[in-house]
N, C-alpha and C positions, 0 to 999 in steps of 0.2 A: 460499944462502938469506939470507946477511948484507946480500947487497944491497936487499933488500927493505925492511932496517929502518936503514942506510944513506944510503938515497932518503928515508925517510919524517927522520929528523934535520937533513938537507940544507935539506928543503924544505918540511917539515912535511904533506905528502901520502901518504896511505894510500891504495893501490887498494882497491875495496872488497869483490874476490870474485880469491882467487890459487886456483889449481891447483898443487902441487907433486908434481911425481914423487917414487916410493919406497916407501920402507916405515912404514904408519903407527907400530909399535913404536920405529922408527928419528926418523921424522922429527919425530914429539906430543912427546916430551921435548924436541927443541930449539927447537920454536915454543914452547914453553911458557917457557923459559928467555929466550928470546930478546923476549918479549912481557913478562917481568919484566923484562927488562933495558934495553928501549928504550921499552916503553911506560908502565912503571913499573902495570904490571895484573899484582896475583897471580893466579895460576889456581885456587889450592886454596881450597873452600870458597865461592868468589865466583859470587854466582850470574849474574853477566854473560858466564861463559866459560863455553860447551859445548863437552866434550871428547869424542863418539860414534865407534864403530867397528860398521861393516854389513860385513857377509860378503857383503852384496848391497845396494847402497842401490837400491831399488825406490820407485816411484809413492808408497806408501802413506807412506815415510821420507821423502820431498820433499815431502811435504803438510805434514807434521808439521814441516820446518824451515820450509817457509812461516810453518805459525801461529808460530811458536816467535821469529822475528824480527823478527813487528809488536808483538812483545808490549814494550812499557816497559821500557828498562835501570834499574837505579838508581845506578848511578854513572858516565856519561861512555859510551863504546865496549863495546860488546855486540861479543864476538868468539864464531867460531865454529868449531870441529878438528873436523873430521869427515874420517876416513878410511876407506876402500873399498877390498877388491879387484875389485868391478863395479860397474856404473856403470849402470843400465838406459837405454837410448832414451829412454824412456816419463817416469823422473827427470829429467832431463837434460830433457826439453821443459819438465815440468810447475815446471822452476826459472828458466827464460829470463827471465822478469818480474825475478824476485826478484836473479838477480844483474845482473841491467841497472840497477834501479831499487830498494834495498833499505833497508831502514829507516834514515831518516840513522844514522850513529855506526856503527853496523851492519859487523863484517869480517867475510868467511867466509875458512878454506884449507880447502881440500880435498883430500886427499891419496889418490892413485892410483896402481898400477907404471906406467903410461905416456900419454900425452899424447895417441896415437893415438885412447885409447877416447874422448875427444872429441866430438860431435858439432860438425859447423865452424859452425851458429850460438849453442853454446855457448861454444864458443874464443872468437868475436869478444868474448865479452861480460868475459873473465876473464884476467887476467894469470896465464900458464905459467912457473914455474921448472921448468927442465930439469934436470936431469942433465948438465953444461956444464960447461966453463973458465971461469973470470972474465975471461979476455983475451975468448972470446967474447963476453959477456954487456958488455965495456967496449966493444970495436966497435959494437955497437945503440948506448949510448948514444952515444958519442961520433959517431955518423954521425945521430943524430936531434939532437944540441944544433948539429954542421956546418949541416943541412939546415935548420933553424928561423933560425937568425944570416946566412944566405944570400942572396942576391938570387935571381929566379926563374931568371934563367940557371944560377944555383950548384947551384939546386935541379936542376934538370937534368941538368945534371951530373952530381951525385953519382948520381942515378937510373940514368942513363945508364952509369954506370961500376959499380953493386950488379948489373946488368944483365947487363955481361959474364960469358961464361965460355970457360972453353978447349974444345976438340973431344973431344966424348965427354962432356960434364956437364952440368947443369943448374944452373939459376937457384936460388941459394939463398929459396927461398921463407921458410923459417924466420927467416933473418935480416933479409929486410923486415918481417915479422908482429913480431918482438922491435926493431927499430926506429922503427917504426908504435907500438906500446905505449911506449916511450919519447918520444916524439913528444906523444902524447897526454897522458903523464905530466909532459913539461914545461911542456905549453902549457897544462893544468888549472891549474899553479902559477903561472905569471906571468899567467894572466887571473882569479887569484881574485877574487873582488867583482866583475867586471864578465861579467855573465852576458844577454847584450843575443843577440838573435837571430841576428846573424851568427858569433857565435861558438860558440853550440848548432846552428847549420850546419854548421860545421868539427867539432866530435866528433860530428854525426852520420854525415858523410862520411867521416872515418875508421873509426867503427864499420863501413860497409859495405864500406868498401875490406877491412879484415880480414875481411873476412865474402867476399868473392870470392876474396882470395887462396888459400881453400880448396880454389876452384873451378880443377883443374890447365889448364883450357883458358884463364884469363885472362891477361891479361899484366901480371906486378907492375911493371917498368916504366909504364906506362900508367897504372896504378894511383897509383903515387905520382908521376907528373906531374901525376894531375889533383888531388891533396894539396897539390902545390908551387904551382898557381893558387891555390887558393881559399883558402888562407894569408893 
């Protein structure tokens, strides 16, 4: 989870809707510490941090963070802890807007046992910490900062070679989808201030690309060639 707040001192960029596997008992104390520590926001008493736990977050609780996040901060970053051990369909649709497009300042984490419960056009919209190694989690970035400093042949490449696998495996799908979120995450930093239409083309065609790599018939190869054009 450190790299989250890590990324955000590097680079000054905060995603603005995470998912994190686990336990909320476990993991609300260390976002909490970890949001004093890097963002300099206390939690206690502050009424820009919601801290919620549902047995069930249903339709009715996703309505309620709707309104709950157009509402005016008063000091800077409206954050949000909300952990769950379910996750409805029905939530999970009725929040697709909200973490696509959420109140500036505005962070949510969500905290769930697993990643699966998902919906794949809710994934596309939200940054997943797993349950991972940081060697993993440093392979995404480092194959997304490779693939961004690349020529389109490199690009290729590297696509080409995430691609591979030996007889009897599959295509790591999770590791293009955490490279892609990397990807995304650095190229929102070095294009801040210039927000011109070809460039809201580029995160909209990554947003879809993650959005099909859910779909097991696509081909993530394919997928991030056509990333590596329109770069």
């Amino acid at each position: 989870m450190n790299n989250i707040f890590e990324n955000y001192k590097k680079t000054g960029y905060l995603h603005h809707a995470h998912v994190i596997e686990g336990m909320h008992d476990t993991i609300a104390p260390l976002l909490v510490e970890a949001i004093r520590e890097h963002l300099n926001i206390e939690a206690q008493g502050n009424p820009d941090v919601t801290i919620e736990y549902y047995d069930s977050l249903g339709v009715d609780e996703a309505h309620d963070l709707k309104s709950a996040q157009t509402r005016a901060g008063f000091d800077g970053k409206k954050i949000f802890i909300i952990g769950t051990e379910s996750f409805t369909p029905e939530a999970q649709n009725a929040l697709l807007k909200t973490f696509e497009e959420p109140t500036e300042g505005t962070h949510f984490f969500i905290i769930i046992p697993r990643a699966e419960m998902l919906l794949p056009t809710l994934r596309s919209r939200v940054l997943v910490v797993q349950n991972m190694s940081m060697d993993t989690e440093d392979e995404a970035r480092v194959l997304a900062e490779k693939f961004l400093d690349s020529t389109l042949e490199g690009r290729f490449a590297i696509a080409k070679k995430m691609a591979e696998k030996k007889a009897g495996e599959t295509v790591d799908r999770e590791l293009f989808r955490r490279m892609l979120d990397h990807v995304e995450r650095i190229l929102y930093t070095r294009t801040a201030g210039n927000r011109d239409e070809k460039i809201a083309n580029v995160f909209r065609e990554i947003f879809q690309a993650k959005t099909y790599l859910a779909n097991r018939g696509s081909s993530p190869k394919m997928l991030l060639e056509h990333i590596a054009i329109i770069l």
